[in-house]
C-alpha positions in Angstrom: 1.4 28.8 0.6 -1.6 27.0 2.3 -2.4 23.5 0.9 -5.1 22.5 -1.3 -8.7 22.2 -0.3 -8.7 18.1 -0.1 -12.1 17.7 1.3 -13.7 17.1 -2.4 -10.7 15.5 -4.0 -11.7 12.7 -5.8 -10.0 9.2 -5.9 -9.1 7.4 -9.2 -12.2 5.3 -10.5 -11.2 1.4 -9.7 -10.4 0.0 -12.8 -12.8 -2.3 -14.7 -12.8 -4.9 -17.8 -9.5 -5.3 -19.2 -7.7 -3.2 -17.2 -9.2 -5.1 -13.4 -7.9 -7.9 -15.4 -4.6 -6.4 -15.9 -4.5 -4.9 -12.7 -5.2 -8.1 -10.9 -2.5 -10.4 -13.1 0.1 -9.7 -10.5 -2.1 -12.0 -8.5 -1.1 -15.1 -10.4 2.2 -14.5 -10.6 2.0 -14.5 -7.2 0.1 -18.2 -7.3 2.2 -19.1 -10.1 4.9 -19.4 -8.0 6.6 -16.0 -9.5 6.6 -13.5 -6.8 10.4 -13.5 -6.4 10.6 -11.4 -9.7 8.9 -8.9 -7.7 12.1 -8.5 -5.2 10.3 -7.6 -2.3 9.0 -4.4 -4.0 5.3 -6.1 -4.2 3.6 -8.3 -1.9 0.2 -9.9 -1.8 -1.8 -9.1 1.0 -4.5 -11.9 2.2 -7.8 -10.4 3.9 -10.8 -11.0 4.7 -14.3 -9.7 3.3 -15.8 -7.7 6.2 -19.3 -8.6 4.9 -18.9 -11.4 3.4 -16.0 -13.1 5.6 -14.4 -14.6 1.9 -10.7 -14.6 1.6 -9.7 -11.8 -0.6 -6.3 -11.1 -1.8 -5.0 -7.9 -3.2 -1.2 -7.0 -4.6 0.5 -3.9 -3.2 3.3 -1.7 -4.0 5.8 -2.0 -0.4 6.5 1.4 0.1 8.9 1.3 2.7 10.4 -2.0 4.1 12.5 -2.9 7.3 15.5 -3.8 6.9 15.2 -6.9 9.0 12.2 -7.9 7.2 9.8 -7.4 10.0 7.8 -4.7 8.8 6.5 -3.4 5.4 4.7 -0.3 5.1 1.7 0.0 2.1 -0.7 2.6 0.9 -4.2 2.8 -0.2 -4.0 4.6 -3.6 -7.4 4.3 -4.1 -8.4 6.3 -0.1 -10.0 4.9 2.8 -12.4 2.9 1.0 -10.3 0.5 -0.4 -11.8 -2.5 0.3 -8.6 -4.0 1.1 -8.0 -1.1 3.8 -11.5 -1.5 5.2 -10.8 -4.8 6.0 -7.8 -4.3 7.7 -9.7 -1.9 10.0 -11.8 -4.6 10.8 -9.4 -7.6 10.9 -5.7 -6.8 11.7 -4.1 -9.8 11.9 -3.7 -11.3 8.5 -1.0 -13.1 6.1 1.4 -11.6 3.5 3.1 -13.1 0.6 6.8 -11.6 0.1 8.7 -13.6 -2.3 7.7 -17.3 -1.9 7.6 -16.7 1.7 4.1 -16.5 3.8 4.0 -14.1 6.8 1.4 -13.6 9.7 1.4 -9.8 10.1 -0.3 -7.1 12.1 -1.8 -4.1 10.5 -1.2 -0.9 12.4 -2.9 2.2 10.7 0.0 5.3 10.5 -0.7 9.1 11.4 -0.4 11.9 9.1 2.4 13.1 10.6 4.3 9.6 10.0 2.6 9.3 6.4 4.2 12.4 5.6 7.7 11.4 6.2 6.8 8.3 4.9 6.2 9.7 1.1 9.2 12.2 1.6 11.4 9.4 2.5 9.7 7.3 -0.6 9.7 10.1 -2.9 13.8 10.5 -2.2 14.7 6.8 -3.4 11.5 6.7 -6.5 11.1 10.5 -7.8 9.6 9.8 -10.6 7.4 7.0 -9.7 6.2 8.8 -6.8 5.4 11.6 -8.6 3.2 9.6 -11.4 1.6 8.0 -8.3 0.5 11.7 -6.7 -0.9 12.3 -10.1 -2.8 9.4 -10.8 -4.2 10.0 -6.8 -5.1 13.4 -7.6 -2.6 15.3 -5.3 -0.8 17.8 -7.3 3.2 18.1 -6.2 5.7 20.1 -7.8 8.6 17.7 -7.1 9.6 19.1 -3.5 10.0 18.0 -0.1 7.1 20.0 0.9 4.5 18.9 -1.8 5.3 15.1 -1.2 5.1 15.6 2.5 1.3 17.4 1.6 0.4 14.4 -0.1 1.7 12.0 2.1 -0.5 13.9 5.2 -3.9 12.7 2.8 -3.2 9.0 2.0 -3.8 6.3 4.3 -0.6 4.4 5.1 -0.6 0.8 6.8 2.0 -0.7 8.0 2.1 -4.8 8.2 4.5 -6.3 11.1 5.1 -9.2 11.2 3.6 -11.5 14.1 5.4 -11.6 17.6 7.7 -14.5 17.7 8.2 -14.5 13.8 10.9 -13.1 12.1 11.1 -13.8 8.8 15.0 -14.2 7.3 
């Protein structure tokens, strides 16, 4: 079966009025001292505007995490224009929030062929979130292997190492 024509695929509208608002209260749980509640399956990603050079911060879903804590992988659910993910492509080295713990990391933008296996791996240990996430992105899967693996191939996948020299325990 050939996979679906992507090229006119539309992202999901970024959310406005209440629901930025509810979007966005992760970030003050995170200031609010908080973020362990999380455990490690959000982080808060600091970057910086790439037009206006403002610190901007932005709370992500860890899709897959090394198990010596010195590497988290993300994704841009919203595409390539993600603000967040543009700035990243213009200024790798950054800071993460995991827990109450601050991180210098590098961002290193992965494949297709290593975001596929990415969301198979991810769909395996969260089936049913991963499928509500394929849905709200607009990639249609059927629950397989193969269909998560399509979908994987289409969104943008970073992963955030953390800086040489720092290993976070």
């Amino acid at each position: 079966m050939a996979p679906p024509d992507t090229s006119r695929r539309r992202r999901p509208r970024l959310p406005r009025g209440w629901r930025r608002t509810a979007a966005r209260l992760p970030i003050l749980a995170f200031r609010a001292g908080l973020a362990p509640l999380f455990r490690q399956r959000l982080l808060l990603l600091h970057h910086v505007g790439r037009t206006t050079g403002l610190d901007r911060q932005v709370v992500l879903e860890v899709v897959t995490r090394d198990p010596d804590g010195a590497s988290w992988t993300v994704a841009s659910g919203f595409g390539p224009s993600a603000d967040w993910y543009l700035n990243l492509r213009r200024r790798p080295h950054t800071l993460i929030q995991v827990g109450n713990r601050h991180i210098p990391v590098t961002a290193h933008f992965l494949s297709a062929e290593d975001g596929d296996a990415t969301m198979a791996s991810y769909a395996q240990r969260h089936p049913r979130t991963a499928r509500r996430l394929c849905a709200f992105m607009g990639f249609p899967v059927d629950g397989s292997a193969a269909s998560f693996r399509a979908a994987g191939r289409l969104i943008p996948f970073v992963r955030l190492a953390a800086a040489v020299g720092h290993r976070p325990v």
